[in-house]
C-alpha positions in Angstrom: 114.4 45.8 89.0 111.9 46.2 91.6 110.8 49.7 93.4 112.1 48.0 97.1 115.8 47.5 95.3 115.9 51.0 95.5 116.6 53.5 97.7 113.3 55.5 98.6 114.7 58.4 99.8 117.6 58.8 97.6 116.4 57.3 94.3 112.7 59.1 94.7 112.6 60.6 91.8 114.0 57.4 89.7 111.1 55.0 91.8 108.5 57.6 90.4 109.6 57.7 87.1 109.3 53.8 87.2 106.2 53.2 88.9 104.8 56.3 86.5 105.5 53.8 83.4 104.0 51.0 85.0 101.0 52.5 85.6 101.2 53.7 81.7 101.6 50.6 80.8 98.2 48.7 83.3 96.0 51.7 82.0 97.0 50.3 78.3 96.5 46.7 79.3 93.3 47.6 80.8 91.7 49.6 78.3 92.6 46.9 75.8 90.8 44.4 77.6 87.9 46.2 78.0 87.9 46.9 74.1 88.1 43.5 73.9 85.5 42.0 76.5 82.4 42.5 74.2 84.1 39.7 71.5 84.7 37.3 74.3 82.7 34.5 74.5 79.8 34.8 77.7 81.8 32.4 79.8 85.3 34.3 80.4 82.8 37.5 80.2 81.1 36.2 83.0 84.2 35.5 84.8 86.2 38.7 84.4 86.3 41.6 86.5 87.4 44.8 86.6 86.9 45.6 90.5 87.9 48.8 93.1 87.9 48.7 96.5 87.7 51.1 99.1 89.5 50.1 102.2 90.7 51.8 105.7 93.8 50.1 106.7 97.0 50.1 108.7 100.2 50.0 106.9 100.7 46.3 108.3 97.1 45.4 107.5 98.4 46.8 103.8 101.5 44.8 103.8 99.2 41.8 105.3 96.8 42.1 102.5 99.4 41.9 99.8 100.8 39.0 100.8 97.6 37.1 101.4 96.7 38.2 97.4 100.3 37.1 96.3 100.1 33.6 98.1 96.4 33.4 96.2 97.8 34.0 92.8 100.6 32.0 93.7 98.7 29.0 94.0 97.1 29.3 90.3 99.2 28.3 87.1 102.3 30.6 85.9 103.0 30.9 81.9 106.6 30.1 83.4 105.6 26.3 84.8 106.0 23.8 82.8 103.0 22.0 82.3 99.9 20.2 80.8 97.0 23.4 80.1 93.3 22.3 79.9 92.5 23.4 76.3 89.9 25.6 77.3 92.4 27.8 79.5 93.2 31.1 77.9 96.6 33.9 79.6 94.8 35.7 82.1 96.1 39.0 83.6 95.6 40.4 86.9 96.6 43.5 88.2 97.3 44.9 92.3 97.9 48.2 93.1 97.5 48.3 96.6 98.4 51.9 98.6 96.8 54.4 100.1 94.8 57.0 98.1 96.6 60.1 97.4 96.4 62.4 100.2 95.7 65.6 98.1 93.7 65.3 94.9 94.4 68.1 91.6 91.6 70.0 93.3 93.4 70.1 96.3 90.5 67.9 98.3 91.8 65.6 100.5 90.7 62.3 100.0 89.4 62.1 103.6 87.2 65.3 102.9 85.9 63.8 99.3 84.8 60.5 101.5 83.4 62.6 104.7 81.7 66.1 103.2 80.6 68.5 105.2 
């Protein structure tokens, strides 16, 4: 199940609840990997990121943007295929969240006031 099989409106609560233990579950993936990244060797150090970026955009430059990074992965292996892996090839993971920030922070800054004080 996918968040867009559902309802927004009527399932809201249910869609929160789910996107609350996928988010659970990257923060777990992510702090493992970065546990992890000193024992790699330099190469796939080198290679890795763990990247945030701060964008202004338009809900259809959003939508835009998410398809142009799913047509990129896309185009690199899937577990899934069945084919011939180099030996030195290794599961990789990556991770999109892609939305706007949260209007209102637990402080009850705007995100818009913490990126333009005063």
């Amino acid at each position: 199940m996918q968040p867009g099989d559902l309802d927004q409106e009527r399932d809201a609560d249910l869609v929160a609840t789910y996107l609350s233990s996928v988010a659970s579950i990257y923060t777990d993936l992510l702090q493992r990997a970065v546990e992890e990244l000193p024992y790699l060797p330099s190469a796939w150090r080198q290679a890795s990121t763990t990247s945030d970026f701060a964008l202004r955009l338009t809900p259809a430059e959003l939508d835009s943007l998410v398809r142009e990074i799913f047509a990129v992965v896309e185009r690199y292996r899937r577990e899934d295929q069945q084919i011939d892996v180099p030996e030195d090839a290794s599961r990789s993971r990556s991770s999109c969240r892609l939305s706007p920030v949260p209007a209102r922070s637990h402080s009850g800054t705007s995100s818009d006031e913490r990126a333009n004080p005063g």
